[in-house]
C-alpha positions in Angstrom: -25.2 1.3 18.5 -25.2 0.2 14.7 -22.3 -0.3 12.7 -19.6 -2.7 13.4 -19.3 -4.5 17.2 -17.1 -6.0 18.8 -15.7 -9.6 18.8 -13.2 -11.3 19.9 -10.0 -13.1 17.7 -11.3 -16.2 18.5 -15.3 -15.6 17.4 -13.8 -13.8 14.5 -11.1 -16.9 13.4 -14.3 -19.5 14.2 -16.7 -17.1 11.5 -14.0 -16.9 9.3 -13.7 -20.9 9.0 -17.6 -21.0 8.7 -17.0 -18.6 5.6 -14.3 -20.6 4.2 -16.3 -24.0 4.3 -19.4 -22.1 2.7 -17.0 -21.1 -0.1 -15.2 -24.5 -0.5 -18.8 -25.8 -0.5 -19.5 -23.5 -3.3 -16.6 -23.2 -5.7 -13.8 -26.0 -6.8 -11.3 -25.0 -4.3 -7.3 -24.6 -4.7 -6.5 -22.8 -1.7 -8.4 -20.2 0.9 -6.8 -18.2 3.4 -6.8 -14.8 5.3 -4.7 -11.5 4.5 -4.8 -8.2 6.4 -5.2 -8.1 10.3 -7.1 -11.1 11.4 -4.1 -13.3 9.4 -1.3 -11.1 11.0 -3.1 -11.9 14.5 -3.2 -8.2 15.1 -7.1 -7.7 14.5 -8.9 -5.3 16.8 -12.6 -5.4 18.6 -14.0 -3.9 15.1 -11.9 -5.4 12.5 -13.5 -7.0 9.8 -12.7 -10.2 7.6 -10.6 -10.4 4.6 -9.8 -13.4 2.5 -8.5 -14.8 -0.5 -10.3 -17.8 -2.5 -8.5 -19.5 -5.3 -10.9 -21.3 -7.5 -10.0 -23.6 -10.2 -10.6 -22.5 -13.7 -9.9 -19.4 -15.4 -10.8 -16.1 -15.9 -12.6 -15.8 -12.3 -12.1 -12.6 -10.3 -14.9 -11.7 -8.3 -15.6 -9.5 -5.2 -17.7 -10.8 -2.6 -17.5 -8.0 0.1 -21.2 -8.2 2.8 -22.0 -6.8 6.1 -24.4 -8.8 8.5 -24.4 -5.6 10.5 -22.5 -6.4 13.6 -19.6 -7.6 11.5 -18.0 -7.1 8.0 -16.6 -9.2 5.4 -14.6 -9.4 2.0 -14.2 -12.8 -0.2 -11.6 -12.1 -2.9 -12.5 -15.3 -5.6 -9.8 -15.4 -8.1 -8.7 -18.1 -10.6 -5.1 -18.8 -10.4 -3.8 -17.2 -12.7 -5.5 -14.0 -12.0 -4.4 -14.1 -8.7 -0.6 -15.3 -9.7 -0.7 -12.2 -12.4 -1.4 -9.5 -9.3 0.8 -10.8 -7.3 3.3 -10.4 -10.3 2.4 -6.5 -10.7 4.8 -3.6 -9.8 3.6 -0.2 -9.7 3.8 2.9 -7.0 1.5 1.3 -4.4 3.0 -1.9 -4.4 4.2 -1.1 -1.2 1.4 -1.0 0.6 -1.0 -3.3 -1.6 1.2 -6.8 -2.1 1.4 -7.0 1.6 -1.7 -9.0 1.1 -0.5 -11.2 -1.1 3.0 -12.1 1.6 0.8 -12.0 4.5 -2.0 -14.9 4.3 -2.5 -17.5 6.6 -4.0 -20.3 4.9 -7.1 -21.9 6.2 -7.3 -24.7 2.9 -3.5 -24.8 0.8 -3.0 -28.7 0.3 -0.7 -28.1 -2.6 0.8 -24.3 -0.8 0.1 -21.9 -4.0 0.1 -18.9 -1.5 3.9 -19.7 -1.4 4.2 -19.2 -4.8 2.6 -15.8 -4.3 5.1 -14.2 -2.2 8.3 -15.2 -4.3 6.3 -13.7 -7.6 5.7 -10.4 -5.3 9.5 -9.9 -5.2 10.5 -11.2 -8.4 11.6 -7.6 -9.7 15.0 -6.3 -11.3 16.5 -3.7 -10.0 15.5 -1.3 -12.7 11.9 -1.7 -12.4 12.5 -0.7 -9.0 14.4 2.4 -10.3 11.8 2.9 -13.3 9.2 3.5 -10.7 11.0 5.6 -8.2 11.7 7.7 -11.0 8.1 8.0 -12.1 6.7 8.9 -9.0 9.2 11.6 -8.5 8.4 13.4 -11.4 4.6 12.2 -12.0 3.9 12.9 -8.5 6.1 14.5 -6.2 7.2 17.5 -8.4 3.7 18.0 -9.0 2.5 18.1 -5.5 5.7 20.5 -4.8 4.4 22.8 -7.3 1.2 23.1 -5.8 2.0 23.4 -2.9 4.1 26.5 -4.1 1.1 27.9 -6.0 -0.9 27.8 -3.0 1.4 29.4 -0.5 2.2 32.0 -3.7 -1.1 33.0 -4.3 -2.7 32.6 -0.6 -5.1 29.9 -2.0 -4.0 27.6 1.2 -7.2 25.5 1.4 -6.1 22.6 0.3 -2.6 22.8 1.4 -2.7 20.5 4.0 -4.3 18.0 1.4 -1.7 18.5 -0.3 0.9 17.4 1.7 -0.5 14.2 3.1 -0.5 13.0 0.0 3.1 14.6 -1.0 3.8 12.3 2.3 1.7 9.3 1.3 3.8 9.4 -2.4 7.2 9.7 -0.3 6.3 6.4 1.8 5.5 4.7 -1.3 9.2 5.4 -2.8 10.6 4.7 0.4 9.3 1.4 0.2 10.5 0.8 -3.4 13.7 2.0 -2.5 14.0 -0.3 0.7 11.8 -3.4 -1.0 9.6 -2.9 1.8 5.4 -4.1 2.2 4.2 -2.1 5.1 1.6 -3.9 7.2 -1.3 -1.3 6.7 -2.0 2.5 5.6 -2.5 2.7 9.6 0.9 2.1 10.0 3.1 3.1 6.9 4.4 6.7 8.1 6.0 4.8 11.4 7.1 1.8 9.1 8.7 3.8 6.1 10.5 6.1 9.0 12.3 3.7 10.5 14.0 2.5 7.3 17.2 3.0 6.4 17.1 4.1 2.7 15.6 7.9 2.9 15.8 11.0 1.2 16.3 14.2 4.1 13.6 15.5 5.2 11.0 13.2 4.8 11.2 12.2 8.8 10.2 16.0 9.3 7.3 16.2 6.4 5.8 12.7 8.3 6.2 14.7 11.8 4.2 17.5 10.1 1.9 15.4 8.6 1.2 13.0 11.7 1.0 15.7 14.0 -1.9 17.1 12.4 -0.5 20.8 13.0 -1.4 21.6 8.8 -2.4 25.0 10.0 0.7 27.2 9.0 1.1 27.8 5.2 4.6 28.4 6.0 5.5 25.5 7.4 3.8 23.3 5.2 5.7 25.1 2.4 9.3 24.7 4.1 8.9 21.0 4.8 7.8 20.6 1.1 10.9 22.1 -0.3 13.4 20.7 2.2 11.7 17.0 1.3 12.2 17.9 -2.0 16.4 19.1 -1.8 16.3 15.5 0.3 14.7 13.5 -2.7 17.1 14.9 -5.6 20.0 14.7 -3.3 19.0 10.9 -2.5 17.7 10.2 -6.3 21.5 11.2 -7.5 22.8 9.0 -5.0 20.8 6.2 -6.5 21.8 7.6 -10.3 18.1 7.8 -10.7 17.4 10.9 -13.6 14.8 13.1 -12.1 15.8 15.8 -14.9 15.9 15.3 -18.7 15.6 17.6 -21.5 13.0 16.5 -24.4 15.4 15.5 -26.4 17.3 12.9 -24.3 14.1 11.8 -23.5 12.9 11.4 -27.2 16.2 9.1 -28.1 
């Protein structure tokens, strides 16, 4: 059967160590170590290999992602201070991107720069927090609520139910703002954004929707849409978040 096979966590942790050496061999190394699910221990039979390779200089940021058929694998070779600067940005995915960067298990860290990673993944004010939470609500979610509304309006329902899982997706992502939050993995971020505290109503119901994969009734999908929606200005005036502004306000 092509395509990725299966391997145990231990043949996959002893490959991983033969990549690292091959890349210490090759580049002036500060630090190596895994991210995603073979560093978080949770790896499956197909899971492939992610890493991150810090190599001394500057300027360096270079993919090196392979497939040797049976099994997969991504090199992520980044100068310091490329590295240090992503682990520094803030914007409406952060939830589920900088997990990477808190979640390494280093295989090579004499002088532990991956800890400096994860205190410059938090190192926010509250108001860029808020900034963003703001933005997405009206960049994103009022625009998927609008569609949504055309659609079920017009009978156009096609791409309703694209529509909503990412109306969902967008709702995770402010969740996790809200809550400071890095969820482990796409895989996992409806269950993970649920079961935090720090909501807007409805969004348990649109994830239900959504995760049940019943995107059938135009109806339905429309109703969960606009009860999310009451939930998220209820929860954004809560916060004292400004979802509405006239132009003028806005110009000053």
């Amino acid at each position: 059967m092509p395509g990725p096979q299966t391997f145990s966590h231990v043949e996959r942790m002893s490959r991983a160590h033969e990549i690292a050496e091959t890349f210490r061999a090759h580049f002036g190394v500060l630090a190596i170590g895994l991210y995603g699910s073979l560093a978080r221990g949770d790896d499956g039979p197909y899971s492939d290999i992610e890493m991150y390779c810090v190599a001394r200089g500057e300027g360096i940021d270079e993919d090196y992602e392979w497939s040797e058929g049976a099994w997969k694998a991504e090199v992520n070779v980044q100068s310091p201070e490329v590295i240090a600067a992503w682990a520094a940005e803030l914007d409406e995915f952060w939830p589920l991107t900088h997990g990477s960067c808190v979640n390494i298990l280093p295989l090579h860290d004499p002088t532990r720069f991956f800890e400096s990673l994860r205190e410059a993944v938090f190192d926010h004010a509250d108001e860029e927090y808020d900034d963003l939470i703001r933005g997405v609500i009206v960049g994103e979610l009022y625009e998927f609520l609008g569609k949504i509304r055309n659609a079920a309006a017009g009978g156009k329902t096609e791409n309703l139910s694209a529509l909503v899982v990412e109306m969902a997706q967008y709702g995770a992502y402010i969740i996790g703002l809200a809550n400071r939050t890095l969820y482990t993995s796409s895989a996992t971020m409806f269950s993970e954004s649920r079961a935090l505290a720090d909501k807007p109503s409805g969004y348990d119901q649109l994830c239900e929707l959504v995760t049940s994969g019943r995107l059938e009734n135009p109806a339905q999908i429309a109703r969960a849409a606009d009860r999310f929606w009451e939930g998220i200005e209820a929860w954004a005036a809560e916060k004292s978040i400004p979802i509405h502004q006239n132009l003028g306000d806005l110009l000053e």
